[in-house]
VEXMIMI-851717 format. One line per field, with one value per residue (C-alpha): residue number from 1; x, y, z. Coordinates in steps of 0.1 Angstrom, whole numbers. Example, Ala and Ser with C-alpha at 12.3 -4.5 7.8 and 13.67 -1.06 7.14 Angstrom:
BEGIN
nr = (1, 2)
east = (123, 137)
north = (-45, -11)
up = (78, 71)
***
This chain:
BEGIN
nr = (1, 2, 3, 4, 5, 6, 7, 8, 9, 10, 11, 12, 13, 14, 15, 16, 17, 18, 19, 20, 21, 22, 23, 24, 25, 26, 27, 28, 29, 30, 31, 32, 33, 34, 35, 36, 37, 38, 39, 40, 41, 42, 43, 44, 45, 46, 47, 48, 49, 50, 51, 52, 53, 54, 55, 56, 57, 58, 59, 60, 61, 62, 63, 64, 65, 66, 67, 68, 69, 70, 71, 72, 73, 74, 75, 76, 77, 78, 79, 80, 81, 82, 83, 84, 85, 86, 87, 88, 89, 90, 91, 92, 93, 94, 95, 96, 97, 98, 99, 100, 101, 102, 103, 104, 105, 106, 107, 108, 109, 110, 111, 112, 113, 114, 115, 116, 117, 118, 119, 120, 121, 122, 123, 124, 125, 126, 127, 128, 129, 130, 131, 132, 133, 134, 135, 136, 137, 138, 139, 140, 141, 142, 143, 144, 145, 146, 147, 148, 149, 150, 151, 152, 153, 154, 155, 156, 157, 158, 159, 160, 161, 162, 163, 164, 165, 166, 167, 168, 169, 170, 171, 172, 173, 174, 175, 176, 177, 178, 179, 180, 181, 182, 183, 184, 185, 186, 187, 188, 189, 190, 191, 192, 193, 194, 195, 196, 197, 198, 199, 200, 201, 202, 203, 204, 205, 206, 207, 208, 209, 210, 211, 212, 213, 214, 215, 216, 217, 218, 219, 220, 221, 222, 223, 224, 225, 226, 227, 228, 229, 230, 231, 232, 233, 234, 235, 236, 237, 238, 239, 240, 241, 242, 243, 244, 245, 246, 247, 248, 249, 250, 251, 252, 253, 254, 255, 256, 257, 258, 259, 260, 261, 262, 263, 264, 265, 266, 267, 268, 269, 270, 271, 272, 273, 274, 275, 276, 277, 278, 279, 280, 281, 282, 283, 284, 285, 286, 287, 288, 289, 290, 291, 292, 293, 294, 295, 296, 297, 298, 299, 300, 301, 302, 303, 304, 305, 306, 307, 308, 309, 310, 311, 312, 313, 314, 315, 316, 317, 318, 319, 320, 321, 322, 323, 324, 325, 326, 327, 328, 329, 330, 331, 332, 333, 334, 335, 336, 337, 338, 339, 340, 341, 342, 343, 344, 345, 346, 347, 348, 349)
east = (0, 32, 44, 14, 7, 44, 40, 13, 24, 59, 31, 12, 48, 55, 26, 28, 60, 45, 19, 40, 63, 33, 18, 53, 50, 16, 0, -36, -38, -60, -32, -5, 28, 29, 60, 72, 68, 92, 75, 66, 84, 70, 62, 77, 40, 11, -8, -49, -64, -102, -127, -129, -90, -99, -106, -72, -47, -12, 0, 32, 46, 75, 102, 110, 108, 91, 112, 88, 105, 134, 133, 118, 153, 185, 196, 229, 258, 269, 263, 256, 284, 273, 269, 293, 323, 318, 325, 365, 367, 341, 358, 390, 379, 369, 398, 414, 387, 397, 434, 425, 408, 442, 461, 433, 439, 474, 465, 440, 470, 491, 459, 454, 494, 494, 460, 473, 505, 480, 497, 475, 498, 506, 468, 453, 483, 473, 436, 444, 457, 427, 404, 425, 421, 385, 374, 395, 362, 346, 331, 314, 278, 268, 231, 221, 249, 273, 257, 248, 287, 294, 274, 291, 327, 324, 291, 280, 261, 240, 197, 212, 193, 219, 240, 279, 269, 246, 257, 252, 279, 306, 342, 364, 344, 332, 375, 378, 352, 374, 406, 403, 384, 390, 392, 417, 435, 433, 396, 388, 407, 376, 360, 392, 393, 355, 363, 394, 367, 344, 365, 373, 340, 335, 362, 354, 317, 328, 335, 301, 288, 267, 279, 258, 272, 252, 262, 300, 299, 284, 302, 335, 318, 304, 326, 346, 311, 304, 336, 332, 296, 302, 345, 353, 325, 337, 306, 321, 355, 339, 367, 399, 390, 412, 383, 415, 430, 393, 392, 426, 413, 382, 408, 425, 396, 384, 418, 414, 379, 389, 420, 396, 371, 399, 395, 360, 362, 393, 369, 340, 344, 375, 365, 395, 415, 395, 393, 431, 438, 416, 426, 464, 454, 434, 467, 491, 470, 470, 508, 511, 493, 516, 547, 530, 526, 554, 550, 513, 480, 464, 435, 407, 414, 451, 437, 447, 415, 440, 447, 408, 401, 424, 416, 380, 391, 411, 380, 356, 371, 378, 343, 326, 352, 339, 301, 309, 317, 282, 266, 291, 288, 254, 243, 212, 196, 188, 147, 135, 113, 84, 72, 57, 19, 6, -3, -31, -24, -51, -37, -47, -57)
north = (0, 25, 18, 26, 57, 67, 61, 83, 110, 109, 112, 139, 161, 148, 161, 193, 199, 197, 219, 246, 243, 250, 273, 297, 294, 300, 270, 266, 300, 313, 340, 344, 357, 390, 394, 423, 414, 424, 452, 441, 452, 475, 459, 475, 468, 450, 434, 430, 408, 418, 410, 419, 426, 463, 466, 452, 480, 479, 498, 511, 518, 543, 536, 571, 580, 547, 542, 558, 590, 593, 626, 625, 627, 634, 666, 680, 682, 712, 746, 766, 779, 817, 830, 858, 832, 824, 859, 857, 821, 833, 866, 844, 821, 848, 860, 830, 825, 856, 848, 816, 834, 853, 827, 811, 846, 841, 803, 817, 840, 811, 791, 821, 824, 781, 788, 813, 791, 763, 744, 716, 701, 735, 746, 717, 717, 753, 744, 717, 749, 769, 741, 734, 767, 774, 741, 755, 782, 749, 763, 801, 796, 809, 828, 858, 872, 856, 818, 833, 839, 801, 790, 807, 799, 761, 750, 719, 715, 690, 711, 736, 732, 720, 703, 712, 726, 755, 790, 790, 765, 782, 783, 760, 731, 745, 747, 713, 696, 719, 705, 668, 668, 675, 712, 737, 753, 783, 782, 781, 812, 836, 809, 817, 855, 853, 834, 853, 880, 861, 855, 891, 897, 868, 883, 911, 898, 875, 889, 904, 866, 861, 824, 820, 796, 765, 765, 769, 740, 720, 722, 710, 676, 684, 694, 659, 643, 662, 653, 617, 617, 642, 640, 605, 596, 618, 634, 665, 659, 635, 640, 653, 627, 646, 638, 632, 661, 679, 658, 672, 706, 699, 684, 717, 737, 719, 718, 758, 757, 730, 757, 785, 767, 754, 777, 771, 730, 726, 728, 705, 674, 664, 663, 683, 653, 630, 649, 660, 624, 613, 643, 634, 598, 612, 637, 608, 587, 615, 621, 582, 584, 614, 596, 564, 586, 606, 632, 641, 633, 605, 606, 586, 562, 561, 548, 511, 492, 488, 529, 536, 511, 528, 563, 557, 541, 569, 591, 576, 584, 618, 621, 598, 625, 652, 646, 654, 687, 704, 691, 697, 737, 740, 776, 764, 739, 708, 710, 681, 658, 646, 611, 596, 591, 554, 551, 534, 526, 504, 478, 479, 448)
up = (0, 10, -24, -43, -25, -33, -71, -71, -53, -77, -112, -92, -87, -125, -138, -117, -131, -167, -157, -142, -172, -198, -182, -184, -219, -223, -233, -221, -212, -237, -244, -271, -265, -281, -304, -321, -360, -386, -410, -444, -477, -492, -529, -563, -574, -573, -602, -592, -621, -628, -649, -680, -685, -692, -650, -644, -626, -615, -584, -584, -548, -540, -522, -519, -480, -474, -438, -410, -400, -429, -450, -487, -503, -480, -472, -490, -464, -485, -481, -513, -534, -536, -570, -568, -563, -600, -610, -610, -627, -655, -660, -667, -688, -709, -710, -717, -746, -762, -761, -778, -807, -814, -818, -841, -862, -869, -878, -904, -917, -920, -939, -963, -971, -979, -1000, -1018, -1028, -1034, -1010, -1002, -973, -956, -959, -940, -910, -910, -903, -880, -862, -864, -856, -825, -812, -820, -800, -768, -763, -753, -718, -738, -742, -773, -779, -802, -823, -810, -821, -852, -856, -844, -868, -897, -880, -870, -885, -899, -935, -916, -920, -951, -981, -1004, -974, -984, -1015, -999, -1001, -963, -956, -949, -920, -905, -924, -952, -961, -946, -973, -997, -986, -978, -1013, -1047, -1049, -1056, -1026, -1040, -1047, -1005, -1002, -1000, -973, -953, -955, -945, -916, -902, -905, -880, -857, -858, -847, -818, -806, -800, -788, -767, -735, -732, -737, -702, -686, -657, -628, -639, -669, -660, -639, -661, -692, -670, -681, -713, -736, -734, -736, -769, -776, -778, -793, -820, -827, -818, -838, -870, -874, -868, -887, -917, -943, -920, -894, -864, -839, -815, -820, -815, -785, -770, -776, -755, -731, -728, -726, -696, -677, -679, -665, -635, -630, -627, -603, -582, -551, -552, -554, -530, -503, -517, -504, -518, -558, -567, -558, -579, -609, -610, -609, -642, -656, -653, -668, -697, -705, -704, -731, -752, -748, -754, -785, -798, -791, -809, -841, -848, -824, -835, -828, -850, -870, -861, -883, -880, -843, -835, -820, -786, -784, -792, -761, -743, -748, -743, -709, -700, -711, -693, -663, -670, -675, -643, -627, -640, -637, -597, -606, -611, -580, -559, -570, -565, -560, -547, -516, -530, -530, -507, -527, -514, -518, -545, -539, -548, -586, -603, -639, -661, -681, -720, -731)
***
């Protein structure tokens, strides 16, 4: 009888010990241990079938300021460069502009002097000269007059009625159609005189030519990026082909502008740094490329596949460098953007 009463009493502690143990943890309770859950993701989109097809809709979600408490778009840790800090570099980039057009005068000179003698050789070295320096003015904005003047001095037949054969065509490639083609030398020698003309009067134009901030900044990084659509390519150049040479001209006209806005970017977030070093990278291909050809720049289609790898390499960089440039000289707070409502779009069928 002792024994039986002891076996019970050990399953009563036994199953008192389950019950305690259950009852931590909530079973039989009638109550759930609350957890914390793990918010959703938010979903790109979401598709909701209906019928007839013409019902169905997509909603498109923003991400955009979807964490609870973040800001729309994240505030600039940079103040605004004031707009009056652009006066000096503008003011000499002008100046350097102009200085560029002078020597493109005495280019012309030397053009006129090789056209006369109906020197074929002389008179396209002579416009490879010219060409050079007109590209340097890479960073002037041109409006009014003074595009009117760039038009007649560097413009393309490309919309003339007529293409190269319209009245209209006329400056740096209206000789270079005349040189790299079958006409006399001599016969281009009134296209020349009109240009040195033209350049004459950009030049004297050109340093009432407005250049607002923006548009300083930005064309750090877009005159190599013309450069590669519209000289690498040989649209611009389609018979002389000295889309590199164009290209180093660009070059040199943006060194000047990253001179001028060095005070302003040495305190930017450490961009000067970045864009010195692609810079330097971009000038040794081109020196590379010299030394490859006889101590000038090749045409474009004196480039080996290797070197136009390699120049576009260098290039590139010079450019992903570049692009920092504008933002990092805003004159202006960034605008915060708000976020983008949910959209309902209906699905075509």
């Amino acid at each position: 009888m002792t024994q039986r009463w002891t076996l019970v009493l050990e399953a009563l502690l036994v199953a008192l010990g389950v019950f305690v143990i259950f009852t931590a943890l909530g079973v039989g309770s009638g109550q759930r241990q609350t957890r914390t859950a793990a918010p959703e993701p938010v979903p790109l989109g979401i598709y909701r079938a209906r019928a007839p097809h013409v019902l169905s809709a997509l909603v498109l979600n923003s991400i955009q300021g979807a964490v609870s408490g973040a800001a729309s778009t994240p505030p600039s840790e940079l103040r605004p460069v004031s707009a009056s800090g652009f006066r000096a570099p503008v003011a000499a980039y002008r100046a350097y502009s102009v200085g560029q057009l002078r020597l493109m005068e005495g280019r012309i000179a030397r053009l006129e002097d090789a056209l006369q003698a109906n020197d074929r050789a002389g008179a396209q070295a002579a416009w490879r000269g010219a060409y050079s320096r007109y590209l340097r003015l890479g960073a002037v904005y041109l409006a009014g007059d003074v595009a009117t003047l760039n038009q007649e001095i560097n413009g393309n037949p490309g919309g003339l009625q007529g293409g190269a054969a319209s009245p209209a065509f006329s400056g740096l490639h209206r000789i270079e159609y005349g040189l790299w083609g079958t006409a006399q030398p001599r016969s281009l020698l009134p296209w020349a005189r009109k240009l040195a003309t033209d350049v004459g009067k950009l030049r004297v134009a050109l340093p009432q030519v407005s250049i607002t901030p923006l548009e300083y900044a930005t064309r750090a990084h877009e005159i190599l990026e013309d450069a590669a659509r519209d000289l690498l390519s040989g649209t611009d150049v389609p018979l002389s082909g000295e889309g590199v040479l164009g290209t180093y001209s660009g070059f040199e006209a943006t060194k000047q502008i990253v001179h001028t806005l060095r005070a302003l970017l040495g305190v930017r977030e450490g961009v000067i740094g970045v864009v010195d070093t692609e810079l330097a990278a971009l000038e040794a291909r081109f020196a590379a490329l010299s030394s490859a050809h006889g101590g000038l720049l090749p045409t474009n289609t004196e480039l080996s596949r290797r070197q136009s790898e390699q120049l576009d390499g260098a290039l590139s960089g010079a450019l992903e460098a570049l692009a920092q440039v504008p933002g990092t000289l805003e004159t202006e707070a960034t605008p915060q953007i708000p976020p983008i409502s949910k959209l309902d779009a209906k699905i075509d069928p």
